[in-house]
N, C-alpha and C positions, 0 to 999 in steps of 0.2 A: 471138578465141581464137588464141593462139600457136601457129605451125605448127611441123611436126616439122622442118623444114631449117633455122627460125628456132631452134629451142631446137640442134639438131646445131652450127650456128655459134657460138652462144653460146658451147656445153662445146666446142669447139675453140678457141677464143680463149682459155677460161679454162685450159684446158692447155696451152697455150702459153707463155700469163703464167706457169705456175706454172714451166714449165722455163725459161723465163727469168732468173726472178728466183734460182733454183736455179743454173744458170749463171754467175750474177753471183756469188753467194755462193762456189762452186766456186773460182774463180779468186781470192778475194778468202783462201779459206782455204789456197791454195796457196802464197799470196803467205809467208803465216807469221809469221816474226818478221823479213822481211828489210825490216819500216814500221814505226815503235812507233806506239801505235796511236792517239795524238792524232796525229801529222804524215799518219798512213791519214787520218782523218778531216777535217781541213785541205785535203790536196792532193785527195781525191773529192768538197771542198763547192765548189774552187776548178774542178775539170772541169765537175761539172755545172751550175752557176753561167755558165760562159763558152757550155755545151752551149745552153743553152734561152734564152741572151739574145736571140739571130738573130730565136726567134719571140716572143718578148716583146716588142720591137721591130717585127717584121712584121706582127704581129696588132694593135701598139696596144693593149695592155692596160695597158700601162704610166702610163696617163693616169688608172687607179684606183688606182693607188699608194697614195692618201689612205684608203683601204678597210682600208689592212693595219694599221688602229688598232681592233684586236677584240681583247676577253678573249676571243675562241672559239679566233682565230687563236694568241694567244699560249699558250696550253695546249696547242694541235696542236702548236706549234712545239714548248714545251718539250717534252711526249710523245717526240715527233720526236725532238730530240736524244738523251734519255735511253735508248730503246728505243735509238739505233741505235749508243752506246756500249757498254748490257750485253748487245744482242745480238752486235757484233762481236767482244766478250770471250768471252762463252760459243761465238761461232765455231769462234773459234782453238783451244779447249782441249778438246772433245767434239766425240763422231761428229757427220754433219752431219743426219742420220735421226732420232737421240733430239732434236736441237734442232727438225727440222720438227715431229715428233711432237708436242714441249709450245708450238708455236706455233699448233697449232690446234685450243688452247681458247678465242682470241680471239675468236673468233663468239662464245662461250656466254661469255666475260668482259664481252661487249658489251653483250649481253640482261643479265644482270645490273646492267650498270652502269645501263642505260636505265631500268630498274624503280627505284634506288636512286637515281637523282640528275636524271634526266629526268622522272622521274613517269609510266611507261608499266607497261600494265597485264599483268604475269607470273603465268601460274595455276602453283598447286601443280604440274604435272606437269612443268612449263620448269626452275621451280625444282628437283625432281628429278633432270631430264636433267643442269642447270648441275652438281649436286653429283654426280652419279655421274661427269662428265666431270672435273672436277677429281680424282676417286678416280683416273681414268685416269693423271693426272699423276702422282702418288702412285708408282703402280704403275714409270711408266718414270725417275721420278727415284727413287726408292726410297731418302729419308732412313732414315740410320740403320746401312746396310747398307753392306760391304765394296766399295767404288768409287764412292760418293758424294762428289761433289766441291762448292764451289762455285758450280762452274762449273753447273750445273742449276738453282741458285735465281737465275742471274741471268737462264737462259732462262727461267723462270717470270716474271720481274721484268720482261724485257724481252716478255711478249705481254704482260702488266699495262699498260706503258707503251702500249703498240701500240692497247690499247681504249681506254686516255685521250685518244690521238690522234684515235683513230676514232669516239670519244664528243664529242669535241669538236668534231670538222669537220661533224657533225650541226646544230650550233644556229650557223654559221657561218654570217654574212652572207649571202643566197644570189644576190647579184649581184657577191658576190665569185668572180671568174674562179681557176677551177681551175690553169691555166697560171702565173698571178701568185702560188698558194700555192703552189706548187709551186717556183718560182723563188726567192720570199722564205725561203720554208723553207731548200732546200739551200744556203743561204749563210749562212742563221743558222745551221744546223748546220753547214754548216764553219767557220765563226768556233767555233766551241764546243773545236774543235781547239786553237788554240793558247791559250786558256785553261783546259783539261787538263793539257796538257803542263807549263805556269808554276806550276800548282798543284802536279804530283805531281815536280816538275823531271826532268823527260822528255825526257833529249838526243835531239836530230833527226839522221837522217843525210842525205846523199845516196843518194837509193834508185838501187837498180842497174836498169840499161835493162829487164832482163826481168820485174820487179817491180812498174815502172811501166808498160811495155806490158799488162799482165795487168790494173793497175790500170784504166787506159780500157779495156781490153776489155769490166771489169765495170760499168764505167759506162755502157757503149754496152747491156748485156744489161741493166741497170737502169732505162734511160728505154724500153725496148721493155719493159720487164713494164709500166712505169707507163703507157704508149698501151695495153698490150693489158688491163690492168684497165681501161681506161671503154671500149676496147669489148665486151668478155664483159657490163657491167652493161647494155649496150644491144641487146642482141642475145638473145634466148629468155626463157623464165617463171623467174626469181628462183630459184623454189624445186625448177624443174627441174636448172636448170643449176649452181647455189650448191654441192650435195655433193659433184660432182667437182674439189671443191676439196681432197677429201682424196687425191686422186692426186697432190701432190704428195708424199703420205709414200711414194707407190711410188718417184717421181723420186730423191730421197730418199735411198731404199735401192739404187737402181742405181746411182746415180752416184757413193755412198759405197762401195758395191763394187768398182768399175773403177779408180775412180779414187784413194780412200784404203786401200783393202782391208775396210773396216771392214766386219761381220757382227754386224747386231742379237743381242740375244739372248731367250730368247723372253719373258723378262719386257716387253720394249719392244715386241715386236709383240700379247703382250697389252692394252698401255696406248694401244697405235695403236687397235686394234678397239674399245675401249670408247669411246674419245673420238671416233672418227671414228661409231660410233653414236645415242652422244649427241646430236650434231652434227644428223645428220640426221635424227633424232628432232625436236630443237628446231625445224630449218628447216620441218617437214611439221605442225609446231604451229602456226606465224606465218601458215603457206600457210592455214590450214583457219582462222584467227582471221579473214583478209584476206578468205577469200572469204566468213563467217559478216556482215562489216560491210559489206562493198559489196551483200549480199541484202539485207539490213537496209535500208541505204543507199535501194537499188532500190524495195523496198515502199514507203517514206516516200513516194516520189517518185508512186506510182500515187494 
């Protein structure tokens, strides 16, 4: 049994992670228009790329190289890139609170994807949870209606991508080293940069000193959310610690406050509570399926 100080570390890592990578985004939106936004994508695949070679190198992983020949891997990757092009679009152009808010319907875009193309078994009430959660999106992108932009179906598009990532890195190799996709990734994702740019002919400039200092800043808050997601996934019970994942939309809305001014309105902190419901609805579904099969499991065994 999971102790109480084991799950309290858990949900501190995983709030950690979540103002981290919140952090990273902060400064990445402050940045604005002073990158366009293939040469952003280029110069943070070239950072993080040079960042994680040290231990790529020190650890020796590098000798599985031969590994990174996976249809799982190449779908993470592609995911990868696409998500982190429409999400850095829909960044720059909407509050930073409505874009958390529609990125966490990716848990429940996952569970769907797992039942549709994994063959994993979803009961009517998941299925229910997934579609009232997507209702939630509805509600805070509100097609149709005076200040719909864009820019909200590409955050919708980019947690779509984020579950194909994360649906993919499922059926991936499993002696494939974490550290080694991680590295392969963000360098295919920066190469993705300057075949953006060629495509949509996207002049490059010299970024200005404080532009690109902000830039590393967020990449330094980028590989600390990436360490502190695999330790929250190690640390407490799954389905204790997993829903305070929705206190990122608190982070969210404070640091869109201070720091951009921006003030939800209460159509979006309706669309929060529905999805952030759903959410934990589905995760106390998974819990109660898990431990329904491991009894199971248990009897067989007597």
């Amino acid at each position: 049994m999971t102790t109480f100080s084991e799950n309290l570390r858990g949900i501190a890592y995983l709030t950690a992670c979540n103002l981290a990578f919140l952090l990273s985004d902060t400064l990445i939106k402050l940045i604005g228009s002073a990158i366009p936004l293939g040469e952003f994508i280029a110069i943070r695949g070239l950072v993080v790329t040079i960042a994680l070679a040290p231990m790529v190198a020190a650890t020796g992983v590098w000798r599985q190289l031969p590994m990174i020949r996976s249809r799982a891997l190449f779908w993470r990757t592609v995911g990868e890139a696409a998500s982190a092009f429409t999400y850095l679009a829909a960044l720059m152009h909407m509050p930073i609170a409505n874009l958390n808010t529609i990125l966490q319907i990716v848990p429940l875009a996952i569970t769907a994807a797992g039942a549709l193309f994994l063959g994993e078994m979803v009961g009517a009430r998941r299925w229910a949870a997934i579609a009232v959660g997507f209702l939630g999106v509805l509600i805070v992108v509100r097609p149709g209606v005076e200040g719909f932009n864009v820019y909200s179906l590409l955050a919708v598009a980019s947690a779509l991508l984020i579950a194909l990532r994360d649906v993919s890195g499922r059926v991936m190799p499993r002696g494939l080293p974490a550290l080694l996709v991680a590295w392969v990734t963000g360098a295919s994702v920066g190469l993705c940069g300057p075949v953006y740019a060629v495509a949509i002919g996207e002049a490059w400039v010299m970024p200005p000193l404080w532009a690109f200092g902000y830039l590393c800043a967020s990449v330094v808050f980028l590989i600390g959310g990436y360490l502190l997601s695999v330790a929250f996934m190690r640390h407490g019970d799954i389905s204790v610690v997993a829903p305070f994942r929705y206190l990122a939309i608190i982070w969210a809305i404070i640091l869109g406050f201070f720091v951009f001014g921006d003030i939800p309105d209460w159509p979006v902190y309706a669309g929060m509570a529905i999805i952030a419901a759903s959410g934990i609805y589905t995760f106390q579904r998974e819990r109660n399926r898990a431990r329904l099969l491991e009894e199971a499991a248990a009897g067989e065994g007597l």
